[in-house]
C-alpha positions as CSV (number, residue, x, y, z in Angstrom):
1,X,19.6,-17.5,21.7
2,X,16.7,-16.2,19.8
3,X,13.5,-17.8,18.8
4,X,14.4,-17.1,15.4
5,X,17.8,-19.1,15.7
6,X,16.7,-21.6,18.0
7,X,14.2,-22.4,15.5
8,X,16.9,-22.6,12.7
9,X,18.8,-24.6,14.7
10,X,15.8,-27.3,15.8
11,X,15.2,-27.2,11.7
12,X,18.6,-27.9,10.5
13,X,19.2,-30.5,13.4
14,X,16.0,-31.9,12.0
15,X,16.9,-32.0,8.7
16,X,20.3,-33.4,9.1
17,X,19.1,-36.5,11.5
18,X,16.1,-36.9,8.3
19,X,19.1,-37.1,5.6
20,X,20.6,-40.4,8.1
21,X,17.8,-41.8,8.6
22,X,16.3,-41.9,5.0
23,X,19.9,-42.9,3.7
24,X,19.7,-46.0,6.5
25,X,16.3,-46.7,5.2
26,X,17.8,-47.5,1.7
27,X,20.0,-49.5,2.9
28,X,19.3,-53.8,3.1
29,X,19.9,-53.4,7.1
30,X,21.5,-51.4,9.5
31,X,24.9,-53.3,9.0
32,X,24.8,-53.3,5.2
33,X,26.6,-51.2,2.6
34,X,24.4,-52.2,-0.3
35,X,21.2,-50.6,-1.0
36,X,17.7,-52.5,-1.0
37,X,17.7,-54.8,-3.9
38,X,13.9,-52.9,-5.3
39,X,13.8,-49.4,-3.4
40,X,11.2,-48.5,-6.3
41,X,8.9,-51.2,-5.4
42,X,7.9,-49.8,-2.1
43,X,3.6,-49.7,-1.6
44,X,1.9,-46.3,-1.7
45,X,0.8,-46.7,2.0
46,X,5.0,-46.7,2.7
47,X,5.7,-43.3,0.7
48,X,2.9,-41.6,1.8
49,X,3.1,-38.8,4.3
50,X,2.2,-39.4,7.7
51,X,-1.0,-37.8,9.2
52,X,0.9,-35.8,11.6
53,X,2.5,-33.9,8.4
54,X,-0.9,-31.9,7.9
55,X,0.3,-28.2,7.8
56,X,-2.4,-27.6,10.7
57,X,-2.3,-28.9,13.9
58,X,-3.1,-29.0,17.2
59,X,0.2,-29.9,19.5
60,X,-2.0,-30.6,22.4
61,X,-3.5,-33.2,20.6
62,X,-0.5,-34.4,18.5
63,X,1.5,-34.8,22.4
64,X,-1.8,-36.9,23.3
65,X,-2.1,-39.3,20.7
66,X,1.9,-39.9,19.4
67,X,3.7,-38.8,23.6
68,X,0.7,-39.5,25.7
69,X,0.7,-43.5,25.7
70,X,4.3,-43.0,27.6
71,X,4.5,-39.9,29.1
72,X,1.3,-39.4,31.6
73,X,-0.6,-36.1,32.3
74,X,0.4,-34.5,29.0
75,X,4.2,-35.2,30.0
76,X,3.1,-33.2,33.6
77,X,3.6,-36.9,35.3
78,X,5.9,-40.0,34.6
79,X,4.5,-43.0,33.2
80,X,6.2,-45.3,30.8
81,X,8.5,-42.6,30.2
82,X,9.7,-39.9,32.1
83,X,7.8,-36.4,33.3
84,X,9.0,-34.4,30.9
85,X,7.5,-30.9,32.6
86,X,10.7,-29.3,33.6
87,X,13.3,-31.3,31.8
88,X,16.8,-30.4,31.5
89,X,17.2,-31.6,28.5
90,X,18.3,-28.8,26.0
91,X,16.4,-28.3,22.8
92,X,19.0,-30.3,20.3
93,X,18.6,-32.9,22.8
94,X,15.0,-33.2,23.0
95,X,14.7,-33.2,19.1
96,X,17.7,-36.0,19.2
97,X,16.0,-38.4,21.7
98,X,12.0,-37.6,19.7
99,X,14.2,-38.2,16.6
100,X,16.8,-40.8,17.1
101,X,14.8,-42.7,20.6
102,X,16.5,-44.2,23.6
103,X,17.5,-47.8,23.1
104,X,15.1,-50.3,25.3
105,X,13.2,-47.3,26.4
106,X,11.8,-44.7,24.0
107,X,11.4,-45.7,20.0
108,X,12.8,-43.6,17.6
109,X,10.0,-40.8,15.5
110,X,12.3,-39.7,12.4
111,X,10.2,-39.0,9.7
112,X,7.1,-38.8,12.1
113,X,6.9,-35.5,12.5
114,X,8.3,-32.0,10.9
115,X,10.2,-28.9,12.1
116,X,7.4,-26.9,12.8
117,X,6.0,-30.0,14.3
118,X,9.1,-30.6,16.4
119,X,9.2,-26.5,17.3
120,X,5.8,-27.0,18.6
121,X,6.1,-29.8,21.2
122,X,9.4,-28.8,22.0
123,X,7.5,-25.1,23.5
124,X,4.8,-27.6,24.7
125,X,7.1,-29.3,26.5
126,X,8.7,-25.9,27.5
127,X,5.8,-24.5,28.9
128,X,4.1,-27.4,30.5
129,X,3.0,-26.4,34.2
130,X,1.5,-28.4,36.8
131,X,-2.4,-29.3,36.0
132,X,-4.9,-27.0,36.9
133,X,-2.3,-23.5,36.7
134,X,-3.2,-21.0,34.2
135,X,-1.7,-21.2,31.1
């Protein structure tokens, strides 16, 4: 698969796991039919965008401060979570578990970060080598 695809694919995986978790976010809990009684009344510090949404960015940093408190050495080493330097994981499933979490172990980030956000750590995580090798 291309870059060009892959990339299409992360984005649309992205946007379809957004469209569930905004419409669960309407909703009064997560086993309720019925909307939130005043969806309107949310506060401005609710609706407004995250910092990680700024359209530049440095992944390095972005891994250190949202990945790092779990996942040691810049994901080169375990910690809370696992190493994450040559995972297994394929792409979709990397932007599932960053999107949707791992119940009792990692939380879930929807709406934390956007598909070129999501691209980005994805190749960070991709190209992670052991500390100290060349990049």
């Amino acid at each position: 698969m291309n870059v060009v695809t892959r990339h299409c694919v992360i984005v649309a995986t992205v946007l379809s796991l957004l469209h569930g978790a905004v419409r669960a976010a309407e909703m009064n809990g997560p086993m309720s039919s019925t909307k939130k009684p005043d969806a309107a009344a949310t506060s401005a510090t609710e609706t407004a965008p995250s910092a990680a949404s700024n359209a530049t960015f440095d992944v390095e940093k972005l891994f250190a401060s949202t990945c790092g408190w779990c996942h040691s050495g810049g994901g080169r080493e375990a910690g809370k979570g696992p190493k994450l330097m040559g995972t297994t994981l394929t792409d979709d499933e990397i932007v599932r578990r960053i999107m949707l979490g791992k119940p009792g172990a990692m939380p879930a980030f929807a709406g934390t970060f956007n598909g070129d956000q999501l691209t980005a750590i994805i190749k960070y995580i991709r190209e992670l080598k052991p500390e100290g090798t060349p990049k």
